[in-house]
VEXDREN-2710 file (C-alpha; in Angstrom, 1 decimal):
% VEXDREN-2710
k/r/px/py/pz
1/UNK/-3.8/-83.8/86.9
2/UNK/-3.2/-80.2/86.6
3/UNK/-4.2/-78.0/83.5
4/UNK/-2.2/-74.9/81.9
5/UNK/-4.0/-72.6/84.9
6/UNK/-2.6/-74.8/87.6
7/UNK/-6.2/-76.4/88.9
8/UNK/-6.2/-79.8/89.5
9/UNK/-8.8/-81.6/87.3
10/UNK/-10.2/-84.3/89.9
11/UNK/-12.5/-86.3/87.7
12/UNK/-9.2/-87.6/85.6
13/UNK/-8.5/-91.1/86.4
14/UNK/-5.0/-92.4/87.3
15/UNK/-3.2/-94.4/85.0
16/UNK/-2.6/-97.7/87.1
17/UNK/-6.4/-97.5/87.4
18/UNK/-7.2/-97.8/83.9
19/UNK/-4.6/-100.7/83.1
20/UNK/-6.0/-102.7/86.0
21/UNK/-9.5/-101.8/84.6
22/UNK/-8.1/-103.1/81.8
23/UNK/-7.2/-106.1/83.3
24/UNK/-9.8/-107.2/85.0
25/UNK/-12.0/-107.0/81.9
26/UNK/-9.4/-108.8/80.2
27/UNK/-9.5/-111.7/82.8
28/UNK/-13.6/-111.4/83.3
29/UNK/-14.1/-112.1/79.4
30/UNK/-11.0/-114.9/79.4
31/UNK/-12.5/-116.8/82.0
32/UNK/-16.2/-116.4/80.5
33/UNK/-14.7/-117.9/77.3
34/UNK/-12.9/-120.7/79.3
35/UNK/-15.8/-121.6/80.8
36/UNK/-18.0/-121.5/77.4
37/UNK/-15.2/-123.6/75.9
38/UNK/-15.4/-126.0/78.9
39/UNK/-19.4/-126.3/78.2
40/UNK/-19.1/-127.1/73.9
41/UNK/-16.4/-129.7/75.2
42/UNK/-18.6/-131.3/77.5
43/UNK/-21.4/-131.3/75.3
44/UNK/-19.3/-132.3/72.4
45/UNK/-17.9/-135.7/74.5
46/UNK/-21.9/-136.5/75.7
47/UNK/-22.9/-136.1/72.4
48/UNK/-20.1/-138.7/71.2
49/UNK/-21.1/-140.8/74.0
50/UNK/-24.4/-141.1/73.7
51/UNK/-24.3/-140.8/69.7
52/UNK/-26.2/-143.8/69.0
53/UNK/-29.3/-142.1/70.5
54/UNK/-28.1/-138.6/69.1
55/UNK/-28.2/-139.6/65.5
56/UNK/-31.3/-141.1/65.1
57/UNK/-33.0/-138.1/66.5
58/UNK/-31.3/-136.0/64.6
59/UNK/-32.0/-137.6/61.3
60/UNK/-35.7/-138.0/62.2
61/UNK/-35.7/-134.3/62.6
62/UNK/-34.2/-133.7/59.2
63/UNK/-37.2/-136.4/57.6
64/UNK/-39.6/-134.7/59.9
65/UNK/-39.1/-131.2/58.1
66/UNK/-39.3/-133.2/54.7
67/UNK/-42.5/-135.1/55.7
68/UNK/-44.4/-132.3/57.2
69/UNK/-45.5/-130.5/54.1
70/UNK/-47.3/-132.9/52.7
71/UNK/-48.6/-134.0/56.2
72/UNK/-50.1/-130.6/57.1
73/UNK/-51.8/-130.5/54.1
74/UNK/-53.8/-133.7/54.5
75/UNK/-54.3/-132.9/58.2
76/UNK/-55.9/-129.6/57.0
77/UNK/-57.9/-131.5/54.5
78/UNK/-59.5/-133.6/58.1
79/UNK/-57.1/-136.3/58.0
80/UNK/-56.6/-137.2/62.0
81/UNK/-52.7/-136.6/62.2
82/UNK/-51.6/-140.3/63.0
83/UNK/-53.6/-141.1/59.6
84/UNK/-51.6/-138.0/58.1
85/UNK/-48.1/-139.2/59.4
86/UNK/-48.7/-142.9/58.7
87/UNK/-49.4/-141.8/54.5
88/UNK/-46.1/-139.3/54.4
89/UNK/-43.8/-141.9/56.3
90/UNK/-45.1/-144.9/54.2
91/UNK/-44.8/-143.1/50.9
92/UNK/-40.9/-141.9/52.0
93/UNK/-40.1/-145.2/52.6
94/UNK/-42.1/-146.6/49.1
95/UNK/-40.1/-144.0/47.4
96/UNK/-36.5/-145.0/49.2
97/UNK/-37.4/-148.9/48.6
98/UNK/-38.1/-147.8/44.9
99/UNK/-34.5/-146.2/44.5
100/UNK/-32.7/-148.8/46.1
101/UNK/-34.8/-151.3/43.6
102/UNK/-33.7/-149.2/40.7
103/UNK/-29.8/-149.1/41.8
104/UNK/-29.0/-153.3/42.6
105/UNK/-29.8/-154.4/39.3
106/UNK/-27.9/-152.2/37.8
107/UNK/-24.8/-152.8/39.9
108/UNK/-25.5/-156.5/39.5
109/UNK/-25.6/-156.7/35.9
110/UNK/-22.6/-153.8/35.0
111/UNK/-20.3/-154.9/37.5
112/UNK/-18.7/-157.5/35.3
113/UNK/-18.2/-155.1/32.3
114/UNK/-16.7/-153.0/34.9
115/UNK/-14.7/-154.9/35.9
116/UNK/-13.0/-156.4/32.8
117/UNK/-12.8/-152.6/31.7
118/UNK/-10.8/-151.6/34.6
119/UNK/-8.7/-154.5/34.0
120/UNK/-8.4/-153.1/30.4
121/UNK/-7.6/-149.8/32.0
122/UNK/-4.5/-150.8/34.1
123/UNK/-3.4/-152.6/31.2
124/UNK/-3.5/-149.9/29.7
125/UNK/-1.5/-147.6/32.2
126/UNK/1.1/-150.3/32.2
127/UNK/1.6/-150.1/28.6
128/UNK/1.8/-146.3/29.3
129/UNK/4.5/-146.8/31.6
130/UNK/6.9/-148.8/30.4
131/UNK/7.3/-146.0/27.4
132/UNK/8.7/-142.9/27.4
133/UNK/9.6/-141.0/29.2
134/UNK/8.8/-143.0/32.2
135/UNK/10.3/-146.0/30.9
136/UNK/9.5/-148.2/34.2
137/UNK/10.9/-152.0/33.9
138/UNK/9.3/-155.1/34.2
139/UNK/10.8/-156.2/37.4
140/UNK/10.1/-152.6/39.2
141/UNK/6.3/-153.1/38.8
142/UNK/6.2/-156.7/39.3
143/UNK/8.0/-156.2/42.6
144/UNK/5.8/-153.2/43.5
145/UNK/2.4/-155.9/42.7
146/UNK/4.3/-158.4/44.5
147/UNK/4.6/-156.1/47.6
148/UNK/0.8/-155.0/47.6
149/UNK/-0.3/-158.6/47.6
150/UNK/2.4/-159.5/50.5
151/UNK/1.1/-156.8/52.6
152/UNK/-3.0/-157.9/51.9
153/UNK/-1.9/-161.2/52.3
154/UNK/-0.5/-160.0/56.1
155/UNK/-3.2/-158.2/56.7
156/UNK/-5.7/-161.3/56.0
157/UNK/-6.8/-161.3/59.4
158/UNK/-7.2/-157.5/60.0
159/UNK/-9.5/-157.8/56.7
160/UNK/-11.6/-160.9/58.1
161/UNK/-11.6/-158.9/61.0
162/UNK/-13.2/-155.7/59.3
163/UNK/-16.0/-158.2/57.2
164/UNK/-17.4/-158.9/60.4
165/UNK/-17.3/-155.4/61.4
166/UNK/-19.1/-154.0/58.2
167/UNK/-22.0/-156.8/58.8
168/UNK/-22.2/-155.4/62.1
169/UNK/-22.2/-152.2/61.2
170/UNK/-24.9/-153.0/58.2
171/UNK/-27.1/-154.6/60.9
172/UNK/-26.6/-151.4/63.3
173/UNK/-27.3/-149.7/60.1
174/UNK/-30.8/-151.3/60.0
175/UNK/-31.8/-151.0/63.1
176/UNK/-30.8/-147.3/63.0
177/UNK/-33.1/-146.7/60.4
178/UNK/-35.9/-148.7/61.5
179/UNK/-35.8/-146.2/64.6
180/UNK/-35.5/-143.0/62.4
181/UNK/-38.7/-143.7/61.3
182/UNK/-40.1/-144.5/63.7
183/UNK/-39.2/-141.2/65.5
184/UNK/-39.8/-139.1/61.9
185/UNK/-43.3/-140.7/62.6
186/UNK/-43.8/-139.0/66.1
187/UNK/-42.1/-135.8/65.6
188/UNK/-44.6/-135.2/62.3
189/UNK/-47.9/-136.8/64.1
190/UNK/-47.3/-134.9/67.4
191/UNK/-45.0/-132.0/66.5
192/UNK/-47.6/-129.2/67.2
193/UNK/-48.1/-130.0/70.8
194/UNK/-44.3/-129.4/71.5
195/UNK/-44.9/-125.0/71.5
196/UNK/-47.6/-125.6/74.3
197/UNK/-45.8/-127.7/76.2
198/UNK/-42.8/-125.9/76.3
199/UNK/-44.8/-122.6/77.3
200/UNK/-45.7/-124.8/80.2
201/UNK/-42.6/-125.9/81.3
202/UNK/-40.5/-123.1/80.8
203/UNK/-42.9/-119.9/81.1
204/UNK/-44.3/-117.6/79.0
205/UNK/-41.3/-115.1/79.0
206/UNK/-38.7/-118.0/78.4
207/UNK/-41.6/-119.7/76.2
208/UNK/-42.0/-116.9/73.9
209/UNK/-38.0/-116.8/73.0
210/UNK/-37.9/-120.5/72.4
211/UNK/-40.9/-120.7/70.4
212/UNK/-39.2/-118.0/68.4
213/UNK/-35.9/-119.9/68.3
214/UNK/-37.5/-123.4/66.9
215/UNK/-39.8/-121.7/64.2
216/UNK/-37.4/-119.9/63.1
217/UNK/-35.2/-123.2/63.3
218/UNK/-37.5/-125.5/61.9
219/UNK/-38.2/-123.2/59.1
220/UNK/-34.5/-122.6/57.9
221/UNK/-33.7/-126.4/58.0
222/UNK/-37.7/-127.1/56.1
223/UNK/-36.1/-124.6/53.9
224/UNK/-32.5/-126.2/53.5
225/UNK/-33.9/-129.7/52.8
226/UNK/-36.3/-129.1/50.2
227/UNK/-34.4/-126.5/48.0
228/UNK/-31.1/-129.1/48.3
229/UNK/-33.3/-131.7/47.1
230/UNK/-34.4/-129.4/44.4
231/UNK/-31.1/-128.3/43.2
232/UNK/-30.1/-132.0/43.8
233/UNK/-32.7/-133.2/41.4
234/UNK/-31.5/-130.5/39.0
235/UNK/-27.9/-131.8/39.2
236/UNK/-29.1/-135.7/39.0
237/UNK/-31.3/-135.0/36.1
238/UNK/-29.0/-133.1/33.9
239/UNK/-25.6/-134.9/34.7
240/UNK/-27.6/-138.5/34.5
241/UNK/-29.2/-137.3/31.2
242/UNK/-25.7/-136.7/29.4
243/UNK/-24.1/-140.4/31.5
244/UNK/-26.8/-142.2/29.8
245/UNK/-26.7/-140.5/26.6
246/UNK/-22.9/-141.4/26.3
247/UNK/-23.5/-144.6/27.1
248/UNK/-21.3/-144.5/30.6
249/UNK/-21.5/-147.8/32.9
250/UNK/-23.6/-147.4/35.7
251/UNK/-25.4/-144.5/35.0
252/UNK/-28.2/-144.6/37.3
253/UNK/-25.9/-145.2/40.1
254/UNK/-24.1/-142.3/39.5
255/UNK/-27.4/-140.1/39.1
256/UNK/-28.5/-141.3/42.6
257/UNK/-25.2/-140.9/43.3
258/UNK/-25.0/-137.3/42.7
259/UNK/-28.7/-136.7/43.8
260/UNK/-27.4/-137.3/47.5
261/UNK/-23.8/-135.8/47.1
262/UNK/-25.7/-132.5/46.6
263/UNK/-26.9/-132.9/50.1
264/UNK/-23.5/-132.1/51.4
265/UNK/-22.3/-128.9/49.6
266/UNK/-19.0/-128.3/47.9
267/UNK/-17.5/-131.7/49.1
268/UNK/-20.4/-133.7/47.9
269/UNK/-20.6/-132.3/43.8
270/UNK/-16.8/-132.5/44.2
271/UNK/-16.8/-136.6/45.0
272/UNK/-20.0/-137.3/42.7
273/UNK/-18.4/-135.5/39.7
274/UNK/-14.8/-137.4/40.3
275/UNK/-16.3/-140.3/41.0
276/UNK/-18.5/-140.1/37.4
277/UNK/-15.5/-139.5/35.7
278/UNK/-13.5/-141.7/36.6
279/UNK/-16.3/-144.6/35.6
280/UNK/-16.6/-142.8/32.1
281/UNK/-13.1/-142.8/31.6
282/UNK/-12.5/-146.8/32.6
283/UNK/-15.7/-147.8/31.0
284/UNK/-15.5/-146.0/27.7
285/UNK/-11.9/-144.2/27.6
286/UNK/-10.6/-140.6/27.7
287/UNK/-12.5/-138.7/25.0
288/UNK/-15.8/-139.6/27.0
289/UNK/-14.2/-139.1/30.3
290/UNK/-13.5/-135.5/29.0
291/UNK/-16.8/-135.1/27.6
292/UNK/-18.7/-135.9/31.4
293/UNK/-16.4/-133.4/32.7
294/UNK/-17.3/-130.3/30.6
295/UNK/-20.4/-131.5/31.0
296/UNK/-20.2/-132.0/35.1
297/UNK/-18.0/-128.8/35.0
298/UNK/-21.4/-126.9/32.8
299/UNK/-24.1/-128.2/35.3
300/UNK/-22.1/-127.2/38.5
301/UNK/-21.8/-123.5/36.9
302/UNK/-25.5/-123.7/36.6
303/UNK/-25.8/-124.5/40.3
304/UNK/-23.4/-122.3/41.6
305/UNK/-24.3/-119.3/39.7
306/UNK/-28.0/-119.1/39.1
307/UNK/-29.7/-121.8/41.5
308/UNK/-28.1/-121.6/44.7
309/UNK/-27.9/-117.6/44.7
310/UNK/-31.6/-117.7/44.3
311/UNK/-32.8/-120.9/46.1
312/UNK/-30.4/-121.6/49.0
313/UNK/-29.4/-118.1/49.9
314/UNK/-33.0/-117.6/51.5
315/UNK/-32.8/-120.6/53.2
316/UNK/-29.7/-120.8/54.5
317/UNK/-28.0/-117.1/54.6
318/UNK/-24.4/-118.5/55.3
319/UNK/-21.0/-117.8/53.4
320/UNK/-19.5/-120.7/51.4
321/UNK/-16.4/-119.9/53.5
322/UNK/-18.8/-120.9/56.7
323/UNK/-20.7/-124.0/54.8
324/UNK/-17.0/-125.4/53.3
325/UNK/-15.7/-125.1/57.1
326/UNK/-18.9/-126.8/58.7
327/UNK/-18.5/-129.7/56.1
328/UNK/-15.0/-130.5/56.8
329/UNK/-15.3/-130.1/60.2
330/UNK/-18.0/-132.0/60.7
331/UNK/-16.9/-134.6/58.1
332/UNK/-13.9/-134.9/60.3
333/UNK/-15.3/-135.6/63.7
334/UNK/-18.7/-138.0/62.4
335/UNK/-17.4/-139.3/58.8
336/UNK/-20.1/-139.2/56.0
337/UNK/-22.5/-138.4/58.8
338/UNK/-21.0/-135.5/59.6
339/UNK/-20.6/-133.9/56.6
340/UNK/-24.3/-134.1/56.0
341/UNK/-25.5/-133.0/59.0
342/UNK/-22.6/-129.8/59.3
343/UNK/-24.9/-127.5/57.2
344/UNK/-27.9/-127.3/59.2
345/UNK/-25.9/-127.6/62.3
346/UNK/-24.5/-124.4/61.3
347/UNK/-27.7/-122.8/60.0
348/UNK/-28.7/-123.6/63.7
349/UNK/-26.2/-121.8/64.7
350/UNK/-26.6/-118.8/62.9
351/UNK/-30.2/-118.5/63.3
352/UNK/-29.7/-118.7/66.6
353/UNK/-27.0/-116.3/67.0
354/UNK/-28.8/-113.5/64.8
355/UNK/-32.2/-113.7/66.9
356/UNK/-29.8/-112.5/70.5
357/UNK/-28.1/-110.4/68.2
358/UNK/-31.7/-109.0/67.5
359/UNK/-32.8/-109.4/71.0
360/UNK/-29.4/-107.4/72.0
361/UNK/-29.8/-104.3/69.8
362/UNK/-33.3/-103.9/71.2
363/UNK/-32.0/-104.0/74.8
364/UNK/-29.7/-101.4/73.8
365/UNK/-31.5/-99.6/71.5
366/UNK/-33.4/-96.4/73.1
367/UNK/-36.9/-96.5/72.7
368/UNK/-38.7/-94.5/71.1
369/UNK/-41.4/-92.0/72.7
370/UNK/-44.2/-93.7/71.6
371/UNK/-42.7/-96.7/73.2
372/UNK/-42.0/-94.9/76.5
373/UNK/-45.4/-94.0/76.5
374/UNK/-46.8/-97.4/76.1
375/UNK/-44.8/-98.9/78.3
376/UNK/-45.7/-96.5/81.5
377/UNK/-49.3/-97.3/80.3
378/UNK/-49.0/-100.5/80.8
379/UNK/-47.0/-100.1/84.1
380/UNK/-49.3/-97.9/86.0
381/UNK/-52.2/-98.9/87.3
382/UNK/-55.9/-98.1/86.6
383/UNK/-57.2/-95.4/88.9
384/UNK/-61.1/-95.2/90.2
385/UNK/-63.3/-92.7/88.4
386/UNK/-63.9/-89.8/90.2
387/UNK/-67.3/-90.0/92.6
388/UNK/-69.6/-88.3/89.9
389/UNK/-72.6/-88.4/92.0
390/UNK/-74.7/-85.5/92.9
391/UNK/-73.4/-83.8/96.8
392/UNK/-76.1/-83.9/99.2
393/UNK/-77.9/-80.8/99.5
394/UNK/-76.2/-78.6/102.4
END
């Protein structure tokens, strides 16, 4: 390149270099993301094979972080930590037993009522449709009843078919369970030998990130579980206060209802609330239906607003935009499941990614003089004192 005085400037770079610079840092970063892509899809179809083991560790986890609280506690109070563990895990389970207690009888004795009042309810519609201005005849809804029975009548076999499934499905259910507690039981009682152990194996430069990782970790999801339960409890409360004042069927199955919905953010308040109102509005008609909507509509403005701003954003740190994605994502891939367990995944996540985003900015970061200083300190080695005995006399 030459310049206005006709000397050739020698450090300029030629064009074709720079686009195949370009290039090759195009390709270098496409292939590392190829390559990334290739490892999540790995993992993901591992994780889907073996997700029968996956899932009950991963729900022990989330009842370990619930059941260590009160476990640390007693263990600092001389409990031995199997005594400890064995208390928290039998009182979780009392206190599971108790709701499940408190839920059948109700569903027993209201399902009846129910019942004839959704009969009531279609009635109902029908009459509303045959006016104006749908006007819909006879012989158009008979046909259409006629056609839903025809096609569960075909499908007999394909429903037999599914019992069977669903009792298999309860008993995997069971034995599930039985093994998430028994794994909640191990991770609480010997949960703080895990840090040493993984010093051990993996060093103490490596051991020192890790540890940093999985307290970090295990705080954010301690954190997540106990201030959802909290603003759950809120939710339940409030919204199973006004069910039972109205006299709505089933209101204690709808507060425990809603108590767990809040456990999967957006989708699950969303569900519980529809769900609530649709009961009030079969069981005891439209004006209460409305009524457990403002109300619903109140108590969700109260959790949106004031508690989650100052209880889950310390916890959790994420955008709605990130929690509403995680939940339908993973409500798409593992069901129910999914759903529940796509908010701490992502906190995971994002804990993780913001401790090498720390690590990064310190690597790049220049240090400071003080920290030069220290660090050649440290690096050179200690010299001999000088020989400080008296010289022999000449």
């Amino acid at each position: 390149m030459t310049d206005r005085s006709g000397t050739t400037d020698e450090s300029a770079r030629d064009r074709g270099q720079v686009i195949g610079h370009g290039v090759l840092w195009l390709a270098k970063w496409s292939l590392c993301i190829v390559a990334i892509a290739a490892g999540a899809w790995v993992i993901g179809y591992l994780t889907a094979k073996l997700w029968v083991v996956v899932l009950p560790i991963l729900l022990a986890i989330v009842i370990a972080t619930v059941l260590w609280p009160p476990t640390r506690a007693m263990t600092k109070r001389g409990l031995k930590p199997g005594l400890a563990a064995t208390i928290s895990l039998l009182t979780f389970v009392g206190i599971v037993a108790g709701i499940i207690a408190l839920i059948v009888p109700s569903v027993v004795d209201q399902s009846p009522k129910l019942a004839d009042q959704a009969t009531e309810g279609v009635n109902k519609v029908r009459e509303w449709l045959h006016g104006p201005p749908l006007n819909v005849r006879d012989e158009q809804l008979d046909s259409a009843v006629q056609a839903i029975v025809g096609r569960l009548q075909s499908s007999a076999d394909q429903i037999a078919s599914g019992v069977f499934t669903g009792v298999s499905a309860a008993t995997s259910a069971i034995v599930t369970f039985v093994l998430v507690l028994f794994l909640a039981f191990f991770f609480v009682k010997d949960g703080p030998r895990f840090l040493p152990w993984l010093h051990t194996v993996s060093g103490p430069r490596s051991g020192r990130h890790f540890e940093q990782i999985l307290v970090r970790i295990w705080t954010t999801l301690g954190g997540f579980i106990r201030t959802q339960a909290l603003v759950s409890m809120i939710d339940a409360v409030l919204i199973g206060l006004g069910l039972i004042i109205l006299g709505v069927p089933l209101a204690l199955v709808l507060t425990v209802i809603t108590f767990i919905g809040g456990f999967i953010p957006i989708v699950g308040a969303l569900v519980a609330g529809t769900l609530a109102v649709l009961v009030a509005l079969v069981g005891n008609g439209l004006t209460t239906a409305i009524i457990v909507l403002i109300i619903i509509l109140v108590v969700q403005q109260l959790e949106g607003n004031v508690l989650q701003p100052i209880l889950q954003s310390r916890s959790m740190n994420l955008h709605p935009v990130l929690v509403l994605l995680a939940v339908t994502a993973g409500g798409s891939l593992y069901g129910i499941i999914g759903a529940f367990l796509a908010v701490p995944a992502a906190a995971v996540m994002a804990v993780t990614i913001r401790y090498v985003g720390e690590q990064i900015d310190a690597a790049t970061t220049e240090p400071s003089k003080a920290e030069v200083k220290e660090a050649v300190e440290e690096a050179t080695p200690p010299t001999s004192p000088p020989d400080e005995s008296p010289s022999a006399p000449e």
